[in-house]
N, CA, C and O atoms as CSV, one atom per row, in Angstrom:
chain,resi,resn,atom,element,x,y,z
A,1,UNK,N,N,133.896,33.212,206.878
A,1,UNK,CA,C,133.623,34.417,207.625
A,1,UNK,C,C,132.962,35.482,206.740
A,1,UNK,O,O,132.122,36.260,207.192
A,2,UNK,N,N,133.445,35.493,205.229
A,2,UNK,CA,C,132.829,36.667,204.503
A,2,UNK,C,C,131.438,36.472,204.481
A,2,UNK,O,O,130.645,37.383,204.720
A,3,UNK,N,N,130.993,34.921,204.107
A,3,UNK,CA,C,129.600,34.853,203.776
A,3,UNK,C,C,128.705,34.854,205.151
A,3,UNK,O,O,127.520,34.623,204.911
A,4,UNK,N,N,128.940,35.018,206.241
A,4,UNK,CA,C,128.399,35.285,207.078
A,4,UNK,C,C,127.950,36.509,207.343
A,4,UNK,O,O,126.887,36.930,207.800
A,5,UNK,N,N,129.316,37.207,206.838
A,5,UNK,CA,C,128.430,38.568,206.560
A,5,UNK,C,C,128.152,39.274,205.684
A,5,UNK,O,O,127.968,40.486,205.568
A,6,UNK,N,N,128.125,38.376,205.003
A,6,UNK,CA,C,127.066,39.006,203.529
A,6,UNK,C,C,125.789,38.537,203.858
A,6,UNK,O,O,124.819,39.173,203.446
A,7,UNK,N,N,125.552,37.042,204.857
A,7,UNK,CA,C,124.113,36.603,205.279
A,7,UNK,C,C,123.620,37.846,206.163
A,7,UNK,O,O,122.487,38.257,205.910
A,8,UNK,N,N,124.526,38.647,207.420
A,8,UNK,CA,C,123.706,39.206,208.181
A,8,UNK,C,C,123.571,40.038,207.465
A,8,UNK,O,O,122.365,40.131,207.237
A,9,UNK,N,N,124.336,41.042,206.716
A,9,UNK,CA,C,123.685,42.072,205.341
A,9,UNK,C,C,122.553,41.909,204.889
A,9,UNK,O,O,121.794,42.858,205.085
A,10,UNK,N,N,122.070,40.893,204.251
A,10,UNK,CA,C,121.176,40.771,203.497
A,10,UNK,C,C,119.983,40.054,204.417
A,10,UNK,O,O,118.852,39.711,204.073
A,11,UNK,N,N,120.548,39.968,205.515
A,11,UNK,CA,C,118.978,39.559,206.260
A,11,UNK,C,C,118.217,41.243,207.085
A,11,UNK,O,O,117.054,41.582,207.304
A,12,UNK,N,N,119.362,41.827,207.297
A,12,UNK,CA,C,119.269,43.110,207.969
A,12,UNK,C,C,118.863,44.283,206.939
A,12,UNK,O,O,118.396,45.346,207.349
A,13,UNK,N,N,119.064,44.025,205.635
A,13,UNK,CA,C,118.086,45.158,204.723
A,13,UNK,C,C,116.523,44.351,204.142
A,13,UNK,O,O,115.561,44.793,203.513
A,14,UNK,N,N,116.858,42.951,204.724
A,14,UNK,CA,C,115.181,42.274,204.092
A,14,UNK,C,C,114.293,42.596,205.049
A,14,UNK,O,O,113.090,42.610,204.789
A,15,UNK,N,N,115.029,43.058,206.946
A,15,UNK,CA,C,114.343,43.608,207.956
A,15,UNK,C,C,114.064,45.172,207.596
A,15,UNK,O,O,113.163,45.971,207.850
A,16,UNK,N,N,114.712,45.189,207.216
A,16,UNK,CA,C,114.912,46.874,206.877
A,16,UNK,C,C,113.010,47.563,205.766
A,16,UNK,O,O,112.234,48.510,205.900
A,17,UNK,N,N,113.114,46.480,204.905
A,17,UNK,CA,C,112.432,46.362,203.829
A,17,UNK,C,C,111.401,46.350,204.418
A,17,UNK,O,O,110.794,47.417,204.511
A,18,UNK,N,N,110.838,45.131,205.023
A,18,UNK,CA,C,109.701,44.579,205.805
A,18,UNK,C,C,108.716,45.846,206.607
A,18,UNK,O,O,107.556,46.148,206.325
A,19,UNK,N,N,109.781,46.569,207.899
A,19,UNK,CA,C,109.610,47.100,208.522
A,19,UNK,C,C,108.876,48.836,207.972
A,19,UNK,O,O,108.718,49.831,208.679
A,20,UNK,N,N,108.627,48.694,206.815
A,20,UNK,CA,C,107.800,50.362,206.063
A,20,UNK,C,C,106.521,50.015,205.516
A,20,UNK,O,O,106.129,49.078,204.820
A,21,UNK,N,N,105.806,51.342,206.176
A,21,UNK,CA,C,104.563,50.631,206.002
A,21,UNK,C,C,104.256,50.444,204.701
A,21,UNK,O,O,105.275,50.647,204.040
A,22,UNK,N,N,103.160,50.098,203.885
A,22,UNK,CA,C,102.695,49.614,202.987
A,22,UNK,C,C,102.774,50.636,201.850
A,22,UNK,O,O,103.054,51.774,202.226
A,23,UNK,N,N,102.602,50.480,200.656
A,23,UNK,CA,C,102.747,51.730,199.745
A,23,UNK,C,C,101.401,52.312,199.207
A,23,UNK,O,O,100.384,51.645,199.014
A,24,UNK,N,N,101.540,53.634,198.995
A,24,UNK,CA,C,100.010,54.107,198.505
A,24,UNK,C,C,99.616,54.067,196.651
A,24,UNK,O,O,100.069,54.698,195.696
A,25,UNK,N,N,98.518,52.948,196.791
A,25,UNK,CA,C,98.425,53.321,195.322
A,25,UNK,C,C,97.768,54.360,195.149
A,25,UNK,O,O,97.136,54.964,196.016
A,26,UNK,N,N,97.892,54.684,193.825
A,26,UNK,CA,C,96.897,55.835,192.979
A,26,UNK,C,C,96.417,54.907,192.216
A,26,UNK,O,O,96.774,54.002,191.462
A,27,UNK,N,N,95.209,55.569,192.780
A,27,UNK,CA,C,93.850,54.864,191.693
A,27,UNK,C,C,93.271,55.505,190.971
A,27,UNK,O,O,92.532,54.964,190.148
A,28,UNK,N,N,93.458,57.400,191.053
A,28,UNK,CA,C,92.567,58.108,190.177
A,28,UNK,C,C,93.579,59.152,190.096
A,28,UNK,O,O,94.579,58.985,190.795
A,29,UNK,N,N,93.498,60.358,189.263
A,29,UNK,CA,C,94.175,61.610,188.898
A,29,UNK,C,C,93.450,62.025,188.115
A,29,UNK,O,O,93.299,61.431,187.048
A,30,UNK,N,N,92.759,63.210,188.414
A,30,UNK,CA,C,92.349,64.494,187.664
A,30,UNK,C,C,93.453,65.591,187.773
A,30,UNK,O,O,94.330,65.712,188.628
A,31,UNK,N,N,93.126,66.507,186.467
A,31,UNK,CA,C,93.711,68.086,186.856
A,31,UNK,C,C,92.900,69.004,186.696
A,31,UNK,O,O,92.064,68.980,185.793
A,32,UNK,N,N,93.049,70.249,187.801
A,32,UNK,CA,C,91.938,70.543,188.205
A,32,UNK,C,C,92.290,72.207,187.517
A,32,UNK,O,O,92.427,73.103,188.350
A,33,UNK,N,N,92.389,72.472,186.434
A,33,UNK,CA,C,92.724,73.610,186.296
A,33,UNK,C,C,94.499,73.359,185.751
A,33,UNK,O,O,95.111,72.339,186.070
A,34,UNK,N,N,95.147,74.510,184.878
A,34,UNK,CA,C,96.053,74.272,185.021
A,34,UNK,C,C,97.602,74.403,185.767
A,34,UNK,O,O,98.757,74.416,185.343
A,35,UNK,N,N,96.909,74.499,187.220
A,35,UNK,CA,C,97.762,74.142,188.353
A,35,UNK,C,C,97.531,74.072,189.191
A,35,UNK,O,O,97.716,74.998,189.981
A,36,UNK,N,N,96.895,72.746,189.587
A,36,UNK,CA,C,96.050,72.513,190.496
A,36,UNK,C,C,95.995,70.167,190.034
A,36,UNK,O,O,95.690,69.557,189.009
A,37,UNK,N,N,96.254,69.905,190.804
A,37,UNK,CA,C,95.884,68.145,189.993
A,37,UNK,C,C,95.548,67.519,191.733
A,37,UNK,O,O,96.018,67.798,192.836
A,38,UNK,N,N,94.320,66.401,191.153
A,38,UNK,CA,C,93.427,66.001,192.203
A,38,UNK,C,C,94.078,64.643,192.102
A,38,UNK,O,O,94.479,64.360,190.973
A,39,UNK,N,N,94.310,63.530,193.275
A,39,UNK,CA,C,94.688,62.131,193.534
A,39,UNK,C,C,94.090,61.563,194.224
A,39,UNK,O,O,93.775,62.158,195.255
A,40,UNK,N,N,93.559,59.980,194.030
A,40,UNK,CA,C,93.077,59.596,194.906
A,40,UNK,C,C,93.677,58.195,195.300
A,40,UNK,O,O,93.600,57.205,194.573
A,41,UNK,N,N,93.980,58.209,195.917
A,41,UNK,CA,C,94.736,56.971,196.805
A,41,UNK,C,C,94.295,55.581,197.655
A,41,UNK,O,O,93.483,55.695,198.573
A,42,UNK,N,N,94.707,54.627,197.406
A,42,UNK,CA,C,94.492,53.606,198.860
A,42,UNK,C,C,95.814,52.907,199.173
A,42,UNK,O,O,96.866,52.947,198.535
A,43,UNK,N,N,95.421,52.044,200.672
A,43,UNK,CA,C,96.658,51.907,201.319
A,43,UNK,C,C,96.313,50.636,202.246
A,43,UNK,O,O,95.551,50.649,203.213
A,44,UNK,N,N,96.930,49.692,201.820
A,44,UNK,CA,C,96.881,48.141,202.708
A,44,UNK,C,C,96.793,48.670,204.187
A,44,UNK,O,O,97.802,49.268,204.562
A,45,UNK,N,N,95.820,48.561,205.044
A,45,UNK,CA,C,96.489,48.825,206.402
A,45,UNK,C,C,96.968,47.194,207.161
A,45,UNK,O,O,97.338,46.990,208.317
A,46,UNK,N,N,96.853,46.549,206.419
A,46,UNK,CA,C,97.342,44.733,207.214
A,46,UNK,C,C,95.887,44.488,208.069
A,46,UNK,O,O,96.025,43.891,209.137
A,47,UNK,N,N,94.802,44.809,207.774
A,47,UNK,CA,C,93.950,44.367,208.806
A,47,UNK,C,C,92.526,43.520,207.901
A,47,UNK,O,O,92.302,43.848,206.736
A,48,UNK,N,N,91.978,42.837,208.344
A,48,UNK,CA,C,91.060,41.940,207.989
A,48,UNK,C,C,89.663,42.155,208.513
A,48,UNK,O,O,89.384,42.231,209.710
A,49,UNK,N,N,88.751,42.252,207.445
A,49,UNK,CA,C,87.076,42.135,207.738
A,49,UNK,C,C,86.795,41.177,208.205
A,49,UNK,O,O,86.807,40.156,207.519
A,50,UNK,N,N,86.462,41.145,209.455
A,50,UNK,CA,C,85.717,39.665,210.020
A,50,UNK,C,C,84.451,39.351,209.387
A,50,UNK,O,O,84.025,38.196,209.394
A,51,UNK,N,N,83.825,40.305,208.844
A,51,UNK,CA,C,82.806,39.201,208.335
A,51,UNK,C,C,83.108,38.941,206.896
A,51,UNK,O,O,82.654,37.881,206.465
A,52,UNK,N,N,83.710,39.610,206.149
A,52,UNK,CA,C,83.997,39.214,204.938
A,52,UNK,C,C,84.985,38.698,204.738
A,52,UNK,O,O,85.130,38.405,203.551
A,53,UNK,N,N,85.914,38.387,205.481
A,53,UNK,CA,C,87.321,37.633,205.415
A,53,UNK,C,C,88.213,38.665,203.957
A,53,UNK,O,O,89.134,38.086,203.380
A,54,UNK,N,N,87.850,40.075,203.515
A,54,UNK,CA,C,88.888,40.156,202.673
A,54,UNK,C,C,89.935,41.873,203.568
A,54,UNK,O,O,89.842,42.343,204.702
A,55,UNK,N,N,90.672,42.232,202.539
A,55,UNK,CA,C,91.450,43.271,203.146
A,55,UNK,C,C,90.810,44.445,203.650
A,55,UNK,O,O,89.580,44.490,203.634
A,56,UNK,N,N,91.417,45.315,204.056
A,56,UNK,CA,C,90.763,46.594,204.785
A,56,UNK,C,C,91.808,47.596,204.029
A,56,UNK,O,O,92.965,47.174,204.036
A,57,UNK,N,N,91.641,48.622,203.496
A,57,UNK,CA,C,92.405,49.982,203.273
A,57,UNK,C,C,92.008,51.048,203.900
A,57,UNK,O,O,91.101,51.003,204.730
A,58,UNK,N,N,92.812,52.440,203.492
A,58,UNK,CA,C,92.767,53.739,203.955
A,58,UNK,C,C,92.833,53.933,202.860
A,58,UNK,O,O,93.592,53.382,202.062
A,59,UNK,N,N,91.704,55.103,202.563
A,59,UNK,CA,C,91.367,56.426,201.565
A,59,UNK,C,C,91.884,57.174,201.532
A,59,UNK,O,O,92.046,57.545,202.695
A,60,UNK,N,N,92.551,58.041,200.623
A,60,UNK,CA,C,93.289,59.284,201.071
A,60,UNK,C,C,93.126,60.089,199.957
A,60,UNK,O,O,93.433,59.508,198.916
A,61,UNK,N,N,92.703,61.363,199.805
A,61,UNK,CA,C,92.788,62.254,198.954
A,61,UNK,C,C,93.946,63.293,199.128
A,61,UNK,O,O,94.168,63.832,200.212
A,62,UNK,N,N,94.710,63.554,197.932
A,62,UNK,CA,C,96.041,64.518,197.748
A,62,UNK,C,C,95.438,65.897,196.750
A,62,UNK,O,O,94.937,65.489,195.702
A,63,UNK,N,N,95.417,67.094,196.873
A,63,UNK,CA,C,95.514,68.412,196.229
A,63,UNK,C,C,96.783,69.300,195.998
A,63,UNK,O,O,97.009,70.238,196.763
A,64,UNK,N,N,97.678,68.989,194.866
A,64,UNK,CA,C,99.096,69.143,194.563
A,64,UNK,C,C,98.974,70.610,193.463
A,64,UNK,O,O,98.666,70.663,192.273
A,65,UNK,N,N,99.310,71.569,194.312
A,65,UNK,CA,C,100.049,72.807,193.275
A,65,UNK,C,C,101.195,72.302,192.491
A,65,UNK,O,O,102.291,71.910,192.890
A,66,UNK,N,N,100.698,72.394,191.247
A,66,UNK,CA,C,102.292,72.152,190.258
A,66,UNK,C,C,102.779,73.268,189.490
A,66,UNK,O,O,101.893,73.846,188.861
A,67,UNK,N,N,103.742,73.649,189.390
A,67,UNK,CA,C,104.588,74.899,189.011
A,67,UNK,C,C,104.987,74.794,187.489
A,67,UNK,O,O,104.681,73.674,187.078
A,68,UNK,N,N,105.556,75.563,186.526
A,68,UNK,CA,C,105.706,75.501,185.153
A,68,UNK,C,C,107.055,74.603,185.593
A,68,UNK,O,O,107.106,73.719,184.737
A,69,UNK,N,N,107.851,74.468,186.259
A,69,UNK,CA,C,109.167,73.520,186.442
A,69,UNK,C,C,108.963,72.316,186.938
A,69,UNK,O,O,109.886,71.504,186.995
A,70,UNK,N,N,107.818,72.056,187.335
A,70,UNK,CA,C,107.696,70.722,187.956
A,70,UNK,C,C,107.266,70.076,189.398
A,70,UNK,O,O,106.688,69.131,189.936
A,71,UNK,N,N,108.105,71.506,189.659
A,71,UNK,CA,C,107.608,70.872,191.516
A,71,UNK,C,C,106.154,70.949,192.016
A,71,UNK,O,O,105.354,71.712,191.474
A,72,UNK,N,N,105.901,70.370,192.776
A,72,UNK,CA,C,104.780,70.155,193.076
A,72,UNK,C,C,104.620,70.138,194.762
A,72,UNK,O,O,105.307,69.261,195.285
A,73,UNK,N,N,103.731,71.063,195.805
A,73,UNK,CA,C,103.521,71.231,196.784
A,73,UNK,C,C,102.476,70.513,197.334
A,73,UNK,O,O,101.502,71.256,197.208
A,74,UNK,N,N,102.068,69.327,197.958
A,74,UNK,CA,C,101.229,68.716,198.011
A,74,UNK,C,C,100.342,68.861,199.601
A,74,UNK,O,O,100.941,69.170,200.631
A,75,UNK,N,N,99.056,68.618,199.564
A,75,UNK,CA,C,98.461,68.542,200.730
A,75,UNK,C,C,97.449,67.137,200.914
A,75,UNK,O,O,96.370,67.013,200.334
A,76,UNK,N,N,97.893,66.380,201.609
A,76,UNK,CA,C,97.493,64.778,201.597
A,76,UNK,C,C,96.222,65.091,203.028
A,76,UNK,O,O,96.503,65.666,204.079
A,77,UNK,N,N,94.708,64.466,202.614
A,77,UNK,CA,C,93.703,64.044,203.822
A,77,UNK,C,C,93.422,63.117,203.557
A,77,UNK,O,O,93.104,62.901,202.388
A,78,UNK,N,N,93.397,61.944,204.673
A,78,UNK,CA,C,92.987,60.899,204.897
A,78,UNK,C,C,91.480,60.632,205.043
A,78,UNK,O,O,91.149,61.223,206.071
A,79,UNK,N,N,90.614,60.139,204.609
A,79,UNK,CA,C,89.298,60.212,204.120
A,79,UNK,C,C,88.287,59.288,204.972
A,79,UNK,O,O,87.276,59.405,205.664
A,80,UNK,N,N,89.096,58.385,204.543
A,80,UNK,CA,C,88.177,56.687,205.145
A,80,UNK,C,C,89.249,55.765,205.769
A,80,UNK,O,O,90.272,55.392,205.195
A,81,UNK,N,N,88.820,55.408,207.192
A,81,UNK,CA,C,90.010,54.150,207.520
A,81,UNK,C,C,88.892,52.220,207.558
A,81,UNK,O,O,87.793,51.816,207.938
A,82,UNK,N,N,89.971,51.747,206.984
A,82,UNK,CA,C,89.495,50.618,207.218
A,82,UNK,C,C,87.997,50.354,206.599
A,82,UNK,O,O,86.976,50.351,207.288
A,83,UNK,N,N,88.042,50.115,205.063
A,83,UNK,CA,C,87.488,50.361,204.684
A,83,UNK,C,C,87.592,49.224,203.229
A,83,UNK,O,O,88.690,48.915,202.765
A,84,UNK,N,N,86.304,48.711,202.655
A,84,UNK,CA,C,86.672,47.859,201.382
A,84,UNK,C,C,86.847,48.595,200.294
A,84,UNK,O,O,86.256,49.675,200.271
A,85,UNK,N,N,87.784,48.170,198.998
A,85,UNK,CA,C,87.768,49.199,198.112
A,85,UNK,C,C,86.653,48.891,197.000
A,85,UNK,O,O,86.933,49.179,195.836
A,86,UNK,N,N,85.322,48.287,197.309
A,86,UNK,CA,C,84.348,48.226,196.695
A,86,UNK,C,C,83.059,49.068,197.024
A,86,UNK,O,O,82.030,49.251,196.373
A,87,UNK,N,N,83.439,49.482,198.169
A,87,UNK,CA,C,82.676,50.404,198.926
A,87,UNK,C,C,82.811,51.808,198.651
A,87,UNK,O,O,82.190,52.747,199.148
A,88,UNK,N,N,83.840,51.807,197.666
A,88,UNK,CA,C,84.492,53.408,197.382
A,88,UNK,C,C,84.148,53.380,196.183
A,88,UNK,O,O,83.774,54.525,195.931
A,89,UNK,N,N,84.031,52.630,195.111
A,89,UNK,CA,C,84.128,52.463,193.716
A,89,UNK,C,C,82.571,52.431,193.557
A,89,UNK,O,O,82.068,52.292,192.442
């Protein structure tokens, strides 16, 4: 009985896992001044180029106020959808 539910546990946080979308890399960081830092991002969207058979991403540029303590106030725009990341580079 225990390992049964240690199986539905661990099948119910691998759903858990699955279910968020994809993560954003950083591919670039400038600083733009000293408080002010520029990011540039992409992001798996799960979708496929039909004619090229490879992945598709989202572009996203971030402009983050950073403070002498650390925090940082960020403002994220989405740039390009569905898109190759050879086409950006």
């Amino acid at each position: 009985m225990k390992s049964i539910r240690i199986a539905l546990v661990a099948l119910l946080a691998l759903a858990g896992v699955a279910c968020g979308p994809p993560p954003k890399i950083l591919t670039s960081q400038t600083f733009l001044g000293p408080e002010k830092v520029y990011q540039e991002r992409i992001q798996n969207t799960g979708q496929i180029d039909p004619a090229t058979k490879k992945q598709l991403f989202n572009f996203s540029v971030t402009v983050c106020d950073v403070t002498e303590t650390g925090s940082a106030n960020c403002k994220e725009t989405k740039v390009l959808d569905n898109v190759l990341p050879e086409s950006i580079y």
